[in-house]
C-alpha positions in Angstrom: 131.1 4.6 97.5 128.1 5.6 100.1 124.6 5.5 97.8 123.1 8.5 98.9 119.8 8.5 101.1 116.4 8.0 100.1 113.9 10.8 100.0 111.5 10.5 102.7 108.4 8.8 101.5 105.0 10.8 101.2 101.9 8.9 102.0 98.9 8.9 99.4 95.9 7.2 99.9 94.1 4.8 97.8 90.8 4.7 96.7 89.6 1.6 99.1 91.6 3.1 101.8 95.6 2.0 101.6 99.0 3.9 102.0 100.4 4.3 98.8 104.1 5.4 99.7 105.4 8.1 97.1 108.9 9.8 96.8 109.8 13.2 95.3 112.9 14.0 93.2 113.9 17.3 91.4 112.3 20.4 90.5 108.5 20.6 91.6 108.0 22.9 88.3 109.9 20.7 86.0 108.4 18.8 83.5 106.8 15.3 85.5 107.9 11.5 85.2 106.3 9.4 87.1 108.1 6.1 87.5 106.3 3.1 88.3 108.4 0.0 89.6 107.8 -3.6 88.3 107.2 -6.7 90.2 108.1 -7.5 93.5 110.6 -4.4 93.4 109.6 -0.7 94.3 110.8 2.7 93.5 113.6 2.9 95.1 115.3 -0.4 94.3 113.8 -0.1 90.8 114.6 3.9 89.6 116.8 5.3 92.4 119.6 2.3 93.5 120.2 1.8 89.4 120.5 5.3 88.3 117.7 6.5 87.1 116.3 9.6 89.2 119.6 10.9 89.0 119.6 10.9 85.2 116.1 12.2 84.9 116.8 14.9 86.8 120.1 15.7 85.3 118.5 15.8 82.3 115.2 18.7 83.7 113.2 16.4 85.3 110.7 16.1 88.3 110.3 12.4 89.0 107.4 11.1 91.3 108.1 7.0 92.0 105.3 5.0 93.8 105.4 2.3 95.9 103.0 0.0 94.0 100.1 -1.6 96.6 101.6 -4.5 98.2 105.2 -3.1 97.7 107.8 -1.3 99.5 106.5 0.8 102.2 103.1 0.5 100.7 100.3 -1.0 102.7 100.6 -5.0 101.4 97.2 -7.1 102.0 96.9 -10.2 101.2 93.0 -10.6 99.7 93.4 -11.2 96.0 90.4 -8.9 95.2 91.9 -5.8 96.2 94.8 -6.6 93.1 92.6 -5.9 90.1 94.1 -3.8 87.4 91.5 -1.2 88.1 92.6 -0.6 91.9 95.7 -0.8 90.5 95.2 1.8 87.6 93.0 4.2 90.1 96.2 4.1 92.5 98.1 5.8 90.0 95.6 8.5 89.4 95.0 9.3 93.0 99.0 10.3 92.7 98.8 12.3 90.4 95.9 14.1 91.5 97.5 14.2 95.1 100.6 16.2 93.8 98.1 18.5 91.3 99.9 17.2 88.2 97.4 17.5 85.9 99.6 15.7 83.2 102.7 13.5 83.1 105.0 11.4 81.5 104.9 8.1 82.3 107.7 5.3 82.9 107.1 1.9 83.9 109.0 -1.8 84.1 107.2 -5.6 84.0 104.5 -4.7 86.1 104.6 -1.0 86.3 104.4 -0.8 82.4 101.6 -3.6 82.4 99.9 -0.7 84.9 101.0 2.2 82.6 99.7 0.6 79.2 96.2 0.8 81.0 96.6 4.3 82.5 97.1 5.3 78.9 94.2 3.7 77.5 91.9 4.5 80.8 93.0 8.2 81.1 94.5 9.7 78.0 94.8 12.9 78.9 96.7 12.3 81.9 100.2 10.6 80.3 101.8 12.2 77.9 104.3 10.1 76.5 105.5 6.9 78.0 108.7 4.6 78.7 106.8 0.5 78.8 110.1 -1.8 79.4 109.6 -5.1 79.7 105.8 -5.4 78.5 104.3 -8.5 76.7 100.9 -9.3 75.9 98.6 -11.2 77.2 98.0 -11.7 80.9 101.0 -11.1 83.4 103.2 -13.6 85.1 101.4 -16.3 83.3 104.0 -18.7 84.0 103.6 -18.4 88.1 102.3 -21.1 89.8 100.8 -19.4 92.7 99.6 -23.2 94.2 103.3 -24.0 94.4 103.7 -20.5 95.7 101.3 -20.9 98.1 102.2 -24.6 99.2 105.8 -23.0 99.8 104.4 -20.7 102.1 102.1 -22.8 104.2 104.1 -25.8 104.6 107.6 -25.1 103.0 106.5 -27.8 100.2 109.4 -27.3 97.4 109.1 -25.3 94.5 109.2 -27.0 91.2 108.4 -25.2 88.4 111.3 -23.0 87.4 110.0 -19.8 86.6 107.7 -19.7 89.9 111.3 -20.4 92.0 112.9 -17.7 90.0 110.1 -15.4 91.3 110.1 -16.2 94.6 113.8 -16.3 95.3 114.3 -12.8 93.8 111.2 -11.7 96.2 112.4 -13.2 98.8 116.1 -11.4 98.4 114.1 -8.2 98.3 113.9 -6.3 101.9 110.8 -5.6 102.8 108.7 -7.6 100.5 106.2 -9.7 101.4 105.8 -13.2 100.0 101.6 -13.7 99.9 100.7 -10.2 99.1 102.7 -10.8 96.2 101.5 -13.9 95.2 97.8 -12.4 96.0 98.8 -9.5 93.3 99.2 -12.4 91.0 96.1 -13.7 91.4 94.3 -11.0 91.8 95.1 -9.8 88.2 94.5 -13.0 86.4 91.3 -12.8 84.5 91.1 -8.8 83.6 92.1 -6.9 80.7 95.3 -8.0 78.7 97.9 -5.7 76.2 96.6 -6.3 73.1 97.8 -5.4 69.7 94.2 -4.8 68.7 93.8 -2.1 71.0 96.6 -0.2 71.9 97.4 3.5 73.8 97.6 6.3 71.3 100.2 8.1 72.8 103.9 8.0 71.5 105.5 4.9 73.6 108.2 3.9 73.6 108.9 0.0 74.7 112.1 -1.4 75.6 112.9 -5.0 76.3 115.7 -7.0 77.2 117.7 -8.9 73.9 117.8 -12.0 76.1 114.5 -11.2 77.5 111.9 -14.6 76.3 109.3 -12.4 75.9 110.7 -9.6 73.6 109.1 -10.8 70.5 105.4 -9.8 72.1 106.9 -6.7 73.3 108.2 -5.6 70.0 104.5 -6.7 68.5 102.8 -4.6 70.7 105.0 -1.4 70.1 104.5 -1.7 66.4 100.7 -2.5 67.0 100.6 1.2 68.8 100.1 4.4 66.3 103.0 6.2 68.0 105.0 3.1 69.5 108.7 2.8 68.4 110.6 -0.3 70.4 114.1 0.0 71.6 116.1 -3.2 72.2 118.0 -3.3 75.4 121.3 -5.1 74.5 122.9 -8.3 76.2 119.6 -8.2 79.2 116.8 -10.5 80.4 113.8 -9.5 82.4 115.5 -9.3 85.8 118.4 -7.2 84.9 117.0 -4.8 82.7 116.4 -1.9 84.0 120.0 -1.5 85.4 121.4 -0.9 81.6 122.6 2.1 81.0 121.5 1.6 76.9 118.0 1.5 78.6 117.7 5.2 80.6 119.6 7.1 77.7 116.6 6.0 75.3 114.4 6.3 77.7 115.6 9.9 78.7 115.5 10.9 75.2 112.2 9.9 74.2 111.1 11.6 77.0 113.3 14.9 76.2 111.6 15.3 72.6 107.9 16.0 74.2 107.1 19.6 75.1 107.1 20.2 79.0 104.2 19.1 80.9 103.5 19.1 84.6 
């Protein structure tokens, strides 16, 4: 079966002056999700190729994805500083504010709901409601040795450490992507805010990680942390795989479907 065609991708700009590629599915005066991708992935692989857009619209929504910074047809440098969770936070509120949403529901994977977590916290009024899969807390990608990374890329040095390999190869399978933007993203958000059970989003969230997922302990601490956070467990899925389950989107369509309609 043919996968049908991408929408054509609308440029927003950043804050500091990047192309933030955006897409557009459904009904402009339907309620709004805006779906943000996770790492090394982008809107299209992560919410369009596995399903999603069509289910959110099927079910009465509008759907926004972004092209994270440094992703898909977004700009991608390679300076570290222009990573931080705040550009990265910003970027998400320049979309909205480019389409006139005022308001929005809000689903994000890995990275995307590491972005989203903050979004909620940094501009309340703004989400709604919220789908985090695949969140833990603490500081992201912890486990990525961005030396090795790095060595890999200058000189083709092997890559040892498991997880980092793991990374790299599913980047690197990934059209599009490039290798030391991502690796700057990594280091560029090392050393800023974390999730923390101690301060979580007030919204209702719901989080969602896989059963075979090693970090779905932290994830289910963090949604019982939040006042309104209920966690869903995504059966027989790790981190990579996730957001391809079926289990996943009708939960995550639900949650979304008991809110009144925003946009």
């Amino acid at each position: 079966m043919k996968l049908p065609e991408p929408p054509p991708a609308h440029v927003v700009m950043s804050s500091d002056g990047l192309k933030l590629a955006t897409y557009e599915w459904g009904d402009p005066d339907a309620p709004t999700v805006l779906a943000v991708h996770g790492f090394a992935s982008s809107a299209i692989l992560n919410f369009m190729r596995t399903g999603w857009t069509r289910d959110l619209t099927r079910a009465g929504f509008h759907v926004i994805g972004v092209d994270q910074r440094g992703h898909g047809a977004s700009d991608k440098p390679h300076d570290p500083a222009l990573y931080n969770l705040d550009r990265l936070v910003q970027d998400i509120l320049n979309v909205l504010d480019t389409y006139l949403i005022d308001e929005a529901h809000y689903v994000g994977y890995s990275l995307g709901a590491r972005v989203g977590w903050q979004v909620a916290l940094d501009a309340p009024d703004r989400i709604t409601r919220a789908v985090l899969g695949g969140i833990p807390d603490g500081q992201p990608l912890t486990r990525f040795r961005t030396d090795q990374a790095l060595d890999f890329l200058d000189t083709g040095e092997p890559v040892t450490d498991r997880i980092t390999n793991a990374y790299l190869t599913m980047a690197s399978a990934m059209p599009n992507n490039d290798l030391r933007a991502l690796v700057a993203l990594v280091n560029g958000m090392r050393g800023g805010p974390e999730p923390s059970p101690a301060h979580a989003p007030s919204q209702p969230i719901l989080f969602a990680t896989g059963s075979e997922d090693a970090i779905v302990e932290r994830s289910r601490r963090l949604a019982h942390a939040a006042s309104r956070g209920h966690f869903f467990t995504i059966p027989d899925r790790h981190h990579f795989n996730a957001p391809t389950s079926r289990h996943f989107r009708d939960a995550a369509i639900e949650w979304l479907s008991e809110a009144p309609n925003v946009g």
